[in-house]
CHARMM-style PDB file with segment names, atoms N, HN, CA, C and O in Angstrom:
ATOM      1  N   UNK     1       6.055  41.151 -26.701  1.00  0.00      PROA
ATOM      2  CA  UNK     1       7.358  40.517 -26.821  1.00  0.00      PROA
ATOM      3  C   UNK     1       7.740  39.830 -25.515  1.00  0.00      PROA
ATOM      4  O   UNK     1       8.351  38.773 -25.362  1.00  0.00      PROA
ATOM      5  N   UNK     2       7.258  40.645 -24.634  1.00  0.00      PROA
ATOM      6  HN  UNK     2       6.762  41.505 -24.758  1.00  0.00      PROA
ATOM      7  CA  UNK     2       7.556  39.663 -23.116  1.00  0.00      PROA
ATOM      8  C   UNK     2       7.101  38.594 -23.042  1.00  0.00      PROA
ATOM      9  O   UNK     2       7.760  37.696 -22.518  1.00  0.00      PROA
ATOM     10  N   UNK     3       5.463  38.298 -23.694  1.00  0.00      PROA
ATOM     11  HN  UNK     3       4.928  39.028 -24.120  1.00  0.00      PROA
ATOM     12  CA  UNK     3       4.657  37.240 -23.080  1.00  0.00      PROA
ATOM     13  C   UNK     3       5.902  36.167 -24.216  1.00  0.00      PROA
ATOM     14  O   UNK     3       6.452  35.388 -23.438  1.00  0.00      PROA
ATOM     15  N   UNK     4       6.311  35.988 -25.314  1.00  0.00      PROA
ATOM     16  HN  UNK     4       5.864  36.621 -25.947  1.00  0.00      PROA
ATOM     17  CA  UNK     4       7.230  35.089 -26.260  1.00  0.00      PROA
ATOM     18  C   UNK     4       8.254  34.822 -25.113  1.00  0.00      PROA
ATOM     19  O   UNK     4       8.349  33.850 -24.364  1.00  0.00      PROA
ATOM     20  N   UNK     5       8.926  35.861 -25.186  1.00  0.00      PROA
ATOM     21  HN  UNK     5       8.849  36.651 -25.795  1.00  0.00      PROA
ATOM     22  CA  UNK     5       9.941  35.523 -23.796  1.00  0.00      PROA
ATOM     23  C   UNK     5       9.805  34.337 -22.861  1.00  0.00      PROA
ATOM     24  O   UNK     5      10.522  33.348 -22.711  1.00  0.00      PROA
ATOM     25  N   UNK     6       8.517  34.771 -22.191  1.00  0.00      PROA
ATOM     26  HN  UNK     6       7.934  35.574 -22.312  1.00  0.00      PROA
ATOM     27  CA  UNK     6       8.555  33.855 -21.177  1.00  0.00      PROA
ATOM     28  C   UNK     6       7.800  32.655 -21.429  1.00  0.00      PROA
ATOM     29  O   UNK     6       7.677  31.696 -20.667  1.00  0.00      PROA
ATOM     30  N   UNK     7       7.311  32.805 -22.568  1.00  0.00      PROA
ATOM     31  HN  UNK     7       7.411  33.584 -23.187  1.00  0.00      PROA
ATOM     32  CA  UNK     7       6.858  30.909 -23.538  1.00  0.00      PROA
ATOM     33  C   UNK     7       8.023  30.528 -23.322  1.00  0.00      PROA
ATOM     34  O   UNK     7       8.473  29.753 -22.477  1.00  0.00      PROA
ATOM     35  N   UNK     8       8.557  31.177 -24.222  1.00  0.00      PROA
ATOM     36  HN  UNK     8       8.192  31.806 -24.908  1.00  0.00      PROA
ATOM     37  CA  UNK     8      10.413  30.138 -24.287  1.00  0.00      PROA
ATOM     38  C   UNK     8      11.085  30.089 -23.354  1.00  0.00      PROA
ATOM     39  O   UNK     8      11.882  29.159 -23.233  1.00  0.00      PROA
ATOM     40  N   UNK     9      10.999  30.848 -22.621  1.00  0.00      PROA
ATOM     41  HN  UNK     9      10.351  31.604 -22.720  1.00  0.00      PROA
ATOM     42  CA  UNK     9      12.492  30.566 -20.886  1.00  0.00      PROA
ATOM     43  C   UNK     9      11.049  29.523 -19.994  1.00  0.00      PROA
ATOM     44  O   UNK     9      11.620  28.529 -19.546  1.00  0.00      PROA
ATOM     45  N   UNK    10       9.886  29.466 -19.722  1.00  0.00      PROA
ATOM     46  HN  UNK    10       9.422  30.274 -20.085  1.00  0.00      PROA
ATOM     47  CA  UNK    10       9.410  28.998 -18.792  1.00  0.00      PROA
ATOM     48  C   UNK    10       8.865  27.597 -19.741  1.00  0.00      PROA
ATOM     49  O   UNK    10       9.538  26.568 -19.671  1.00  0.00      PROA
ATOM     50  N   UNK    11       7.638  27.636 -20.601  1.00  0.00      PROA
ATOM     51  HN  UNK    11       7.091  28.471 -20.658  1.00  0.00      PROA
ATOM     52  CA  UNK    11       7.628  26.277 -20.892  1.00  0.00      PROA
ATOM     53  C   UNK    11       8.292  25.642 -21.704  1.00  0.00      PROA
ATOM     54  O   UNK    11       8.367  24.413 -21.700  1.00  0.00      PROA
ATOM     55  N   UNK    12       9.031  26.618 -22.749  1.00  0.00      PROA
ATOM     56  HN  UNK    12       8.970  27.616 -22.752  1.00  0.00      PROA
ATOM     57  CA  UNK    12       9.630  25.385 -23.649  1.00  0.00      PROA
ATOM     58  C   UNK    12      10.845  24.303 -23.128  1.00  0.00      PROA
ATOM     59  O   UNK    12      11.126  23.223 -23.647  1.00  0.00      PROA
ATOM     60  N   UNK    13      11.398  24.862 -22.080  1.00  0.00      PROA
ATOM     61  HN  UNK    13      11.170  25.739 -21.658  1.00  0.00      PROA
ATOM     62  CA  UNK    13      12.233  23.714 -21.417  1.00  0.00      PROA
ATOM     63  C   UNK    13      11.516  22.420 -20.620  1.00  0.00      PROA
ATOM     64  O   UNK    13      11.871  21.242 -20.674  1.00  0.00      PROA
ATOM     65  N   UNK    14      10.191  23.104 -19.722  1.00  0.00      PROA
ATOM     66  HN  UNK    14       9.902  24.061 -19.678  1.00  0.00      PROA
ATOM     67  CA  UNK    14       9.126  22.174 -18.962  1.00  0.00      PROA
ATOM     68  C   UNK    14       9.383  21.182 -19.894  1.00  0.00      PROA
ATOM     69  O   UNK    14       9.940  20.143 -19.538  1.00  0.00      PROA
ATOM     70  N   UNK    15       8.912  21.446 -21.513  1.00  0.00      PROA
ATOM     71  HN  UNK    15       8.460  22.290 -21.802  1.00  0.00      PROA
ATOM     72  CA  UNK    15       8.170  20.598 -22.469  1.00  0.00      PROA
ATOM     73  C   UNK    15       9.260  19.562 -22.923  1.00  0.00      PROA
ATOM     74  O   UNK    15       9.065  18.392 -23.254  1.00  0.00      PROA
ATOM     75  N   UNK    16      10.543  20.300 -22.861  1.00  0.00      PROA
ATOM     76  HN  UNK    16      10.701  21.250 -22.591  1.00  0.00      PROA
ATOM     77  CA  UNK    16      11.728  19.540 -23.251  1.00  0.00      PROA
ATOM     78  C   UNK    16      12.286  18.589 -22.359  1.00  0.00      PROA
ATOM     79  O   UNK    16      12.817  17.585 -22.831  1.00  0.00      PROA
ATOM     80  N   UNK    17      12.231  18.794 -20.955  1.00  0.00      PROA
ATOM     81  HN  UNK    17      11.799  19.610 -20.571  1.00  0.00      PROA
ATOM     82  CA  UNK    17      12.331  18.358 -19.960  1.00  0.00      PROA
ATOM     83  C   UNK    17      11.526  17.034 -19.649  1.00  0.00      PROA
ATOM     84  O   UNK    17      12.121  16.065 -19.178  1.00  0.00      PROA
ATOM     85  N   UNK    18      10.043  16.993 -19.940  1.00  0.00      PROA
ATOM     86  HN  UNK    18       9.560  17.780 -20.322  1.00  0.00      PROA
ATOM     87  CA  UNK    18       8.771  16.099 -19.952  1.00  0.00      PROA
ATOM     88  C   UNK    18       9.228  15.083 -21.084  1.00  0.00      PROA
ATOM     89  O   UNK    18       9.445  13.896 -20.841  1.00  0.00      PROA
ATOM     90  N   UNK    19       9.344  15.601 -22.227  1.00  0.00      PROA
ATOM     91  HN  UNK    19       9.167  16.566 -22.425  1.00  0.00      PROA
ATOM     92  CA  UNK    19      10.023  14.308 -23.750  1.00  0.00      PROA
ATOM     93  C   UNK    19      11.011  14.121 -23.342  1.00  0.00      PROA
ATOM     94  O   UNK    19      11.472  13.481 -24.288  1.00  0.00      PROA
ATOM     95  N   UNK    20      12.080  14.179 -22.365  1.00  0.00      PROA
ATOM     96  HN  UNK    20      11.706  14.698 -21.598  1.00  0.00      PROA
ATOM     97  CA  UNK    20      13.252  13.555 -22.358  1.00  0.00      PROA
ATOM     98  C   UNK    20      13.128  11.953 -21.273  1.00  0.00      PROA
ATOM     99  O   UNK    20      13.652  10.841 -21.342  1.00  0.00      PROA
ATOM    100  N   UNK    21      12.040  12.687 -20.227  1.00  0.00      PROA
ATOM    101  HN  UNK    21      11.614  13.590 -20.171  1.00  0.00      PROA
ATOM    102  CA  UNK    21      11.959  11.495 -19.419  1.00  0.00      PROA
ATOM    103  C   UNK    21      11.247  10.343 -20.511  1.00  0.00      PROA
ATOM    104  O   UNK    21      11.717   9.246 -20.811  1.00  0.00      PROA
ATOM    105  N   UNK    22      10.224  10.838 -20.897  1.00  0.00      PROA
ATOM    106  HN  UNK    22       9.842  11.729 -20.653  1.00  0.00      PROA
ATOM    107  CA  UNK    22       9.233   9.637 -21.535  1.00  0.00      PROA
ATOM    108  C   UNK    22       9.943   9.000 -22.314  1.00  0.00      PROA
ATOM    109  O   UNK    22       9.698   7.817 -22.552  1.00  0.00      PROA
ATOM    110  N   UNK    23      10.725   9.496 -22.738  1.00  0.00      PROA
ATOM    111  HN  UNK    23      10.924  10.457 -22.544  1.00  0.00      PROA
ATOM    112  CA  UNK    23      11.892   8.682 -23.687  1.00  0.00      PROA
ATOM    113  C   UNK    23      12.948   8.071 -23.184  1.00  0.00      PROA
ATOM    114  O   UNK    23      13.802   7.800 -24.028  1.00  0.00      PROA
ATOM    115  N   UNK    24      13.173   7.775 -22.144  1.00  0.00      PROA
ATOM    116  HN  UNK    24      12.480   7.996 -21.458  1.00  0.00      PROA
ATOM    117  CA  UNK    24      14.153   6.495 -21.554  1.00  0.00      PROA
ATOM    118  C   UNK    24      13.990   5.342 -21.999  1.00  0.00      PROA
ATOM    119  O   UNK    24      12.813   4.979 -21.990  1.00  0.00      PROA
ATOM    120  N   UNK    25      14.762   4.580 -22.409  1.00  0.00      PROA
ATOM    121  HN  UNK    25      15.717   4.874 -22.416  1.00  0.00      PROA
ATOM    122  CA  UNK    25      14.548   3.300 -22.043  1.00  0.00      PROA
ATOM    123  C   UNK    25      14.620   2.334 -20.932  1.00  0.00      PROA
ATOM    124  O   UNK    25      15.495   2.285 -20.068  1.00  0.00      PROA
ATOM    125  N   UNK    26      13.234   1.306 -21.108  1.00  0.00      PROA
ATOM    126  HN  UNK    26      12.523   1.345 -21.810  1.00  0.00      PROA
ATOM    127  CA  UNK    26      12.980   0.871 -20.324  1.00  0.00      PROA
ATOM    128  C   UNK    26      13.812  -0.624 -20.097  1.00  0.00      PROA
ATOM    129  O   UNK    26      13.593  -1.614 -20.796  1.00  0.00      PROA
ATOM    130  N   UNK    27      14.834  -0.574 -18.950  1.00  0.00      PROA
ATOM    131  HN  UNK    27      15.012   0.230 -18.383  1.00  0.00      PROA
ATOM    132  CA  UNK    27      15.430  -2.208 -18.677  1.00  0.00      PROA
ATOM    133  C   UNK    27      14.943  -3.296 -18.334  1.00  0.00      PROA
ATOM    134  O   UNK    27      15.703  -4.251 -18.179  1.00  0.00      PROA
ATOM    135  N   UNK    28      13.621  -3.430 -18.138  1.00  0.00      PROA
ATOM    136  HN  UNK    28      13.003  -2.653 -18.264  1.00  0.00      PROA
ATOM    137  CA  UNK    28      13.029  -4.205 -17.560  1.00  0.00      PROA
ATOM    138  C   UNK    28      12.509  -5.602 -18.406  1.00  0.00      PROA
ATOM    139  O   UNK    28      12.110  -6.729 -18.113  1.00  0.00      PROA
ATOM    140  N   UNK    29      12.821  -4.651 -19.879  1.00  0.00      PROA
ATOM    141  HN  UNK    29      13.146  -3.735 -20.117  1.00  0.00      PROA
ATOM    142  CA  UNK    29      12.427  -5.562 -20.779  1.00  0.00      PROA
ATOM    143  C   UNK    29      13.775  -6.287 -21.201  1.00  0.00      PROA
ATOM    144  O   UNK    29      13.908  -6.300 -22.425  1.00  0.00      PROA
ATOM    145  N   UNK    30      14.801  -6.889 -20.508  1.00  0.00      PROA
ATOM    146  HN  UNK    30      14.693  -6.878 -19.513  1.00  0.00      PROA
ATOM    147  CA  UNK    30      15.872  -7.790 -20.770  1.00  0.00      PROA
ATOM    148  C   UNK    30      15.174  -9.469 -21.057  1.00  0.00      PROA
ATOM    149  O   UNK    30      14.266 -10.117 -20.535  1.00  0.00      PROA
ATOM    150  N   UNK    31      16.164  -9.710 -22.176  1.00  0.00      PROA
ATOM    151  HN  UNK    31      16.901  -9.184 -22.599  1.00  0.00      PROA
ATOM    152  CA  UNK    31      15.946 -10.760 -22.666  1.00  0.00      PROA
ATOM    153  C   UNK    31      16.884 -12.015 -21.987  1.00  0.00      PROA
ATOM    154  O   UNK    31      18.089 -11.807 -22.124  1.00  0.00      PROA
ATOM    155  N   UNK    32      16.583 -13.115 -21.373  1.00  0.00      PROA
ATOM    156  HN  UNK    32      15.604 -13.284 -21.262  1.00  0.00      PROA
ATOM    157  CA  UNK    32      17.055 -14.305 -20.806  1.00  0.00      PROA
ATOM    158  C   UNK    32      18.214 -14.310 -21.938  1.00  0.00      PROA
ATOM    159  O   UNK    32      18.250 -13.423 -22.791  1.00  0.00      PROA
ATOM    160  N   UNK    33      19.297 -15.519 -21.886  1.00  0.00      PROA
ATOM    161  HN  UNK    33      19.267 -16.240 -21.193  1.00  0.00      PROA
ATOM    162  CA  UNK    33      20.122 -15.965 -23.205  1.00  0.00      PROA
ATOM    163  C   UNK    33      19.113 -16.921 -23.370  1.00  0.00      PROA
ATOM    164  O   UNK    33      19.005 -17.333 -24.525  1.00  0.00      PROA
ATOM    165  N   UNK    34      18.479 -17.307 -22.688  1.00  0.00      PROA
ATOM    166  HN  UNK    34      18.567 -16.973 -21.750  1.00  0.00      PROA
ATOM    167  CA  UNK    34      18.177 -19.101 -23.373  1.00  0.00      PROA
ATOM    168  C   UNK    34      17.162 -18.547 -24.341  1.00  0.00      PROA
ATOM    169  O   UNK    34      16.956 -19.040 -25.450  1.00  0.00      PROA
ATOM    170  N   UNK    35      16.380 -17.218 -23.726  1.00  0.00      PROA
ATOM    171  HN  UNK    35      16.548 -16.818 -22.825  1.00  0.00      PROA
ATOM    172  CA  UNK    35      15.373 -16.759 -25.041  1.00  0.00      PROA
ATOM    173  C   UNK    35      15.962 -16.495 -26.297  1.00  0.00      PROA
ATOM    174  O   UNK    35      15.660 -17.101 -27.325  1.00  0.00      PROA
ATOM    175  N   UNK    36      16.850 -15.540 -26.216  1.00  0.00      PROA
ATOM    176  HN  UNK    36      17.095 -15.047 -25.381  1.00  0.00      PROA
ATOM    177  CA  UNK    36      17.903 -15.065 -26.994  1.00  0.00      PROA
ATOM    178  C   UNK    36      18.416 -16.254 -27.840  1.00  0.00      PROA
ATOM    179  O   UNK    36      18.031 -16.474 -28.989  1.00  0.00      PROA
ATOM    180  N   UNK    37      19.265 -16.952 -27.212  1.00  0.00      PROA
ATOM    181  HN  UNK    37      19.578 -16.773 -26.279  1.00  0.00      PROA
ATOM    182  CA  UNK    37      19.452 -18.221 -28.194  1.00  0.00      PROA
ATOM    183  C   UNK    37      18.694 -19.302 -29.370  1.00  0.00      PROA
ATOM    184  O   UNK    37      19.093 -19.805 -30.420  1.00  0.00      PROA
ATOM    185  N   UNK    38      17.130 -19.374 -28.437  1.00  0.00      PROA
ATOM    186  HN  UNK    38      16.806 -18.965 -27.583  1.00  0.00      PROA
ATOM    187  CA  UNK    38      16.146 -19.762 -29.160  1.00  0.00      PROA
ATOM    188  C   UNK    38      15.577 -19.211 -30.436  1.00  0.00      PROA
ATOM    189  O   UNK    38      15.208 -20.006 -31.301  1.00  0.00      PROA
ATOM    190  N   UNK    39      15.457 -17.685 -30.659  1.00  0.00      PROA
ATOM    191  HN  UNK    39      15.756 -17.040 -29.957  1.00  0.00      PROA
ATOM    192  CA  UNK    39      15.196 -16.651 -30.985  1.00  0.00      PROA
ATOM    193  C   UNK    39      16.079 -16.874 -32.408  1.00  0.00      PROA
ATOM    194  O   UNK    39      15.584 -16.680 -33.518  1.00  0.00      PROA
ATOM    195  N   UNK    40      17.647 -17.370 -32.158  1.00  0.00      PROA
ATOM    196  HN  UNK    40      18.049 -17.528 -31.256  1.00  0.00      PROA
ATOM    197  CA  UNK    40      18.617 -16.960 -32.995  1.00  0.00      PROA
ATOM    198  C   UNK    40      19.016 -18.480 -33.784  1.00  0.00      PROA
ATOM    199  O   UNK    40      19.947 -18.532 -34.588  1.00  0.00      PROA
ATOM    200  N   UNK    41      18.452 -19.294 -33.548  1.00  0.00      PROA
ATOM    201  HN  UNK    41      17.696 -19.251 -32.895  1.00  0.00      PROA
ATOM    202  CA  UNK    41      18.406 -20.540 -33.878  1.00  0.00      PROA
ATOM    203  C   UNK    41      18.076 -20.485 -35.254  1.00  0.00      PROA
ATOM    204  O   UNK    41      18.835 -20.531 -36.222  1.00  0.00      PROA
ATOM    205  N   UNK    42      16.386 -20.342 -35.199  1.00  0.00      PROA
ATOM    206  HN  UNK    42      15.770 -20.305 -34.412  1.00  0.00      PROA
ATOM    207  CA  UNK    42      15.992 -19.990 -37.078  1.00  0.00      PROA
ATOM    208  C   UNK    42      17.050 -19.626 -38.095  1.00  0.00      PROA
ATOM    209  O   UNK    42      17.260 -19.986 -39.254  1.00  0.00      PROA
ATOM    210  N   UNK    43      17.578 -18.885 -37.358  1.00  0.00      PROA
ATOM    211  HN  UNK    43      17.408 -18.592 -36.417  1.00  0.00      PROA
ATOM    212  CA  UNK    43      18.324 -17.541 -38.289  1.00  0.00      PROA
ATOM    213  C   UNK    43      19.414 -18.640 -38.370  1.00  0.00      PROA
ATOM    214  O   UNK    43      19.445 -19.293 -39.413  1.00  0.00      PROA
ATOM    215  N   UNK    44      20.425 -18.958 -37.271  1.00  0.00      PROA
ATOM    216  HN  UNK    44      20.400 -18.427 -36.424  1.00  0.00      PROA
ATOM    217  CA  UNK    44      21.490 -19.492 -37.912  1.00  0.00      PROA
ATOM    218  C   UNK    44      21.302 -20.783 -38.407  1.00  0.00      PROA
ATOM    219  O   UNK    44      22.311 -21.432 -38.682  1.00  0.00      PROA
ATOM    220  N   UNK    45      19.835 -21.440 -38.626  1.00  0.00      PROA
ATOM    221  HN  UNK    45      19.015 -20.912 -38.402  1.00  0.00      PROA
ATOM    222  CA  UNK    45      19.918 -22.875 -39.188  1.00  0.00      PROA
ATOM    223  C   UNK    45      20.054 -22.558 -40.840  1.00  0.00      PROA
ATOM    224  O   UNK    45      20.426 -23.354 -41.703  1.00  0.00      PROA
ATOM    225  N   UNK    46      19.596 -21.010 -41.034  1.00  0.00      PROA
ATOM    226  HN  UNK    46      19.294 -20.364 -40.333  1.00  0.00      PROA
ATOM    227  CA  UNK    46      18.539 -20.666 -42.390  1.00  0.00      PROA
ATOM    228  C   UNK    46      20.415 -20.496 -43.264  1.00  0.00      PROA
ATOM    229  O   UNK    46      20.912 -21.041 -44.249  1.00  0.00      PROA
ATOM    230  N   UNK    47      20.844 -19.652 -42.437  1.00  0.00      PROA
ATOM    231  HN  UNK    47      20.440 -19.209 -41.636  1.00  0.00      PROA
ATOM    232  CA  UNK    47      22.075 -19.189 -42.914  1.00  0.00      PROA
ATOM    233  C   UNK    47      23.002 -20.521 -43.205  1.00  0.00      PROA
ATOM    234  O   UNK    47      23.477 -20.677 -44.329  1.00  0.00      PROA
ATOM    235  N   UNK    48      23.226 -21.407 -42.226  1.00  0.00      PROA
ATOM    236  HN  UNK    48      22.840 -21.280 -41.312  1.00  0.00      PROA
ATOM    237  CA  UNK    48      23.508 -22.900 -42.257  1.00  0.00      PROA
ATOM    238  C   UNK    48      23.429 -23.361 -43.752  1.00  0.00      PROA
ATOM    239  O   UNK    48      24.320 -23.555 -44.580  1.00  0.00      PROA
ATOM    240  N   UNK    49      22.194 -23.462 -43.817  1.00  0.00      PROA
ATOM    241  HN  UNK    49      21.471 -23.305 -43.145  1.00  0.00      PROA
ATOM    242  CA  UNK    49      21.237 -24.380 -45.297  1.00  0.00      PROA
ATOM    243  C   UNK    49      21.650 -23.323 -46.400  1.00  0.00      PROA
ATOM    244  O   UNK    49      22.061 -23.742 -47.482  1.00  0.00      PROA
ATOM    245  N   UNK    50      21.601 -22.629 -46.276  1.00  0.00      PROA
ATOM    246  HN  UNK    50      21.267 -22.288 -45.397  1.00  0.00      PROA
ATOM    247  CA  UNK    50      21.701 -21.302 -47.470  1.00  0.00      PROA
ATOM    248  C   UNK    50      23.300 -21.306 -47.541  1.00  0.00      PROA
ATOM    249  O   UNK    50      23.783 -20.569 -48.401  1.00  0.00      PROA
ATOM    250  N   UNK    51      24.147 -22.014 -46.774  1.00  0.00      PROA
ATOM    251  HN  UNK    51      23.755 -22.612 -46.076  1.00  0.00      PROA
ATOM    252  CA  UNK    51      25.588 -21.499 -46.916  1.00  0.00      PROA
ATOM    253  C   UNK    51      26.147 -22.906 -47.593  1.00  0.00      PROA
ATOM    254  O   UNK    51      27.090 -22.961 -48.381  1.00  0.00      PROA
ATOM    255  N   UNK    52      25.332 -24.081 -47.099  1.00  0.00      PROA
ATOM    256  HN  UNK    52      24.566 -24.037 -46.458  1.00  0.00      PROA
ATOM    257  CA  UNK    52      25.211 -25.495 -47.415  1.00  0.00      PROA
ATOM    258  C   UNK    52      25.427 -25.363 -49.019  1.00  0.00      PROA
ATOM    259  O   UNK    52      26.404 -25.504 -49.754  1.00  0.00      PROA
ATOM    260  N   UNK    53      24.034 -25.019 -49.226  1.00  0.00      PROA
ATOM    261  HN  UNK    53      23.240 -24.904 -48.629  1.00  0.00      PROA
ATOM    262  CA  UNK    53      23.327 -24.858 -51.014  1.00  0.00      PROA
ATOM    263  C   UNK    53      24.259 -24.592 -51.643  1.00  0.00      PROA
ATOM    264  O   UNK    53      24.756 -25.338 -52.486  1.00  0.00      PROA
ATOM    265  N   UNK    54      24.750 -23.225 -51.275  1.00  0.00      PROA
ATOM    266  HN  UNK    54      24.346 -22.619 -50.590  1.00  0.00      PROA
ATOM    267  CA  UNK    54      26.289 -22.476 -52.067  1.00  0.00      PROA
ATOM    268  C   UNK    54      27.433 -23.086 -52.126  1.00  0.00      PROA
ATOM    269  O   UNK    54      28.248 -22.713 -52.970  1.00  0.00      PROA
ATOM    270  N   UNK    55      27.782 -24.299 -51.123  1.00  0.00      PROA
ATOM    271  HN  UNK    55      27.120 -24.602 -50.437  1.00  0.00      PROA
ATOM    272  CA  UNK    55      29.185 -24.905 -51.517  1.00  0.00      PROA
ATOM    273  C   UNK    55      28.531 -25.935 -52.374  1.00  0.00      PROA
ATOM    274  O   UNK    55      29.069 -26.126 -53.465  1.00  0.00      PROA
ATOM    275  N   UNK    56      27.271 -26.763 -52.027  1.00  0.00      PROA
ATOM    276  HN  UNK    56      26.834 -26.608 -51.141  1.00  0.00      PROA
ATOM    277  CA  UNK    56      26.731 -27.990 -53.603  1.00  0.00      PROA
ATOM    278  C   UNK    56      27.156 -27.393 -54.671  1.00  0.00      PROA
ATOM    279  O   UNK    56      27.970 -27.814 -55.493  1.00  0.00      PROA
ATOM    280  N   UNK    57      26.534 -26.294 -54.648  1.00  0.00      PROA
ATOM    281  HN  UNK    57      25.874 -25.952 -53.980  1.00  0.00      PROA
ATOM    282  CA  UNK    57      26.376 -25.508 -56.381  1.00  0.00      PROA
ATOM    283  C   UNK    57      27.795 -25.239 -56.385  1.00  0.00      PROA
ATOM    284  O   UNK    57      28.305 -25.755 -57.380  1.00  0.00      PROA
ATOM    285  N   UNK    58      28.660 -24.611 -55.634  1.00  0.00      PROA
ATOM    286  HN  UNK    58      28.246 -24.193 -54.825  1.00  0.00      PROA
ATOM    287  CA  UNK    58      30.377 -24.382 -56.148  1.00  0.00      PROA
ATOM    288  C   UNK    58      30.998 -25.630 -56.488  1.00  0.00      PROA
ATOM    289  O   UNK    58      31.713 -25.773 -57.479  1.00  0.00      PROA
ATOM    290  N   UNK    59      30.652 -26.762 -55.453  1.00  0.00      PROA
ATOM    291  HN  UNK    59      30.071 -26.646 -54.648  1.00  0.00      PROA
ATOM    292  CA  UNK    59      31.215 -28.069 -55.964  1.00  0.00      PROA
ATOM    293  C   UNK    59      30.646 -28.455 -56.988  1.00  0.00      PROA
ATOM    294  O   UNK    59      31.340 -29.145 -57.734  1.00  0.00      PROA
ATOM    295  N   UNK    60      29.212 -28.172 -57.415  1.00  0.00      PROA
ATOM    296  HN  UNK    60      28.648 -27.611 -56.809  1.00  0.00      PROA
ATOM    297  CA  UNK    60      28.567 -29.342 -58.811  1.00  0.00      PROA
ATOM    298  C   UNK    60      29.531 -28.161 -60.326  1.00  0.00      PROA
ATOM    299  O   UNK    60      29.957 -28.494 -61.432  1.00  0.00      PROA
ATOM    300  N   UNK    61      29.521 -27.063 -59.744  1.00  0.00      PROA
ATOM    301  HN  UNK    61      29.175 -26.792 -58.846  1.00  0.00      PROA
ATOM    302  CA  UNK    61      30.230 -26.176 -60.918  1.00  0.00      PROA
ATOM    303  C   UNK    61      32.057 -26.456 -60.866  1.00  0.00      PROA
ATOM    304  O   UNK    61      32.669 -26.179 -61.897  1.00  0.00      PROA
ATOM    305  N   UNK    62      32.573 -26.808 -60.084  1.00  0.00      PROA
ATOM    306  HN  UNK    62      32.075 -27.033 -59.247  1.00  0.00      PROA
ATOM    307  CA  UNK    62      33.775 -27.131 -60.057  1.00  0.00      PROA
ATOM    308  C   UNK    62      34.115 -28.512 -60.668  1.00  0.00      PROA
ATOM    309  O   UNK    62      35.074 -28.679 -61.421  1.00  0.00      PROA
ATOM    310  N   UNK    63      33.124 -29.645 -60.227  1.00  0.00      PROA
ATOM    311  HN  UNK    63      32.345 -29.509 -59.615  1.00  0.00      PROA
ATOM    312  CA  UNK    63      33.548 -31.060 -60.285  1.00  0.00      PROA
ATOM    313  C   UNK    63      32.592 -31.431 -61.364  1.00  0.00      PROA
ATOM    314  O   UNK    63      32.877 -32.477 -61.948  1.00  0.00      PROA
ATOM    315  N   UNK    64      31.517 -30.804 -61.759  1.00  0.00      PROA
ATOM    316  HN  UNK    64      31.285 -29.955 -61.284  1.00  0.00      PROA
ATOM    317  CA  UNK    64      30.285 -31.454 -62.505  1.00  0.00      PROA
ATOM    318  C   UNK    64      29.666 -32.762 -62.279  1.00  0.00      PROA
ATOM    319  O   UNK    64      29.129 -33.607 -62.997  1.00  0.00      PROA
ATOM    320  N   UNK    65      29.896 -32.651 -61.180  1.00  0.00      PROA
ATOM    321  HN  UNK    65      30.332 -31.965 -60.598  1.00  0.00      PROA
ATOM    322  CA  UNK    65      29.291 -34.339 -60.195  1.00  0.00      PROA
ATOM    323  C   UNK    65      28.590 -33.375 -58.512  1.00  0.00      PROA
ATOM    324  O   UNK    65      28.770 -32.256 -58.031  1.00  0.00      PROA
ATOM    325  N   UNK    66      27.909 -34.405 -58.187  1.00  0.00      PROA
ATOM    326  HN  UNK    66      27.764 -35.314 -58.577  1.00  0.00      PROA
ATOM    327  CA  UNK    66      27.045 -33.747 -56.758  1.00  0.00      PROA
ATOM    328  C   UNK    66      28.009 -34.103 -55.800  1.00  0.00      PROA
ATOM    329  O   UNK    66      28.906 -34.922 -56.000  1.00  0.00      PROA
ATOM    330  N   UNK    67      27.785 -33.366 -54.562  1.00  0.00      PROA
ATOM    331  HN  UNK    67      27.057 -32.700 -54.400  1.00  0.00      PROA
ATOM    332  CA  UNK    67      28.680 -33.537 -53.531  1.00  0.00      PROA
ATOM    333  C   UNK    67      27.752 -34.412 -53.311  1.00  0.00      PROA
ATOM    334  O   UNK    67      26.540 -34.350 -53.523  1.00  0.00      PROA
ATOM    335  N   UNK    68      28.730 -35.648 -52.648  1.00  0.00      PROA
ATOM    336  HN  UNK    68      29.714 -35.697 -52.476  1.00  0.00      PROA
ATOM    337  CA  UNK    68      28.371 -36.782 -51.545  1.00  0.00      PROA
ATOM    338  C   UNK    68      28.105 -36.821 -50.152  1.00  0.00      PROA
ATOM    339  O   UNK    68      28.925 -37.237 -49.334  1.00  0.00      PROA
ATOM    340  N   UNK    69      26.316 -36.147 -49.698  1.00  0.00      PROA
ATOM    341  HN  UNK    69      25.650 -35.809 -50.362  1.00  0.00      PROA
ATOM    342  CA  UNK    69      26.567 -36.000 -48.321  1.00  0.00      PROA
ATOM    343  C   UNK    69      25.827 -37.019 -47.679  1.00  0.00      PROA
ATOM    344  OT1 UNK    69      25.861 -37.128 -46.453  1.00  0.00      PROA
TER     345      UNK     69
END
């Protein structure tokens, strides 16, 4: 029963202690804005066109004529 004891008071903290460092995160990996921005471009052109589509189709269902762009 002693040798359990001193598993748990001596290494199981070592062990807990060891996974806490390795698990930091690392800052080094910061992203520029201009990357960031580039990055986010796709996305808001896609959302753009896709938000576009949805007012045609509300206008061709409202007016039954195409929007004039």
């Amino acid at each position: 029963m002693k040798i359990y004891r001193n598993i748990l008071f001596a290494v199981l903290p070592a062990v807990l202690l060891y996974c806490s460092q390795t698990m930091e995160l690392v800052n080094d990996l910061k992203v520029s804005e201009d990357l960031q921005i580039e990055l986010l471009k796709p996305i808001y052109l896609l959302d753009v066109t896709n938000n576009w589509t949805l007012e045609q189709l509300n206008y061709y269902k409202r007016t039954g004529t195409d929007l004039v762009t």
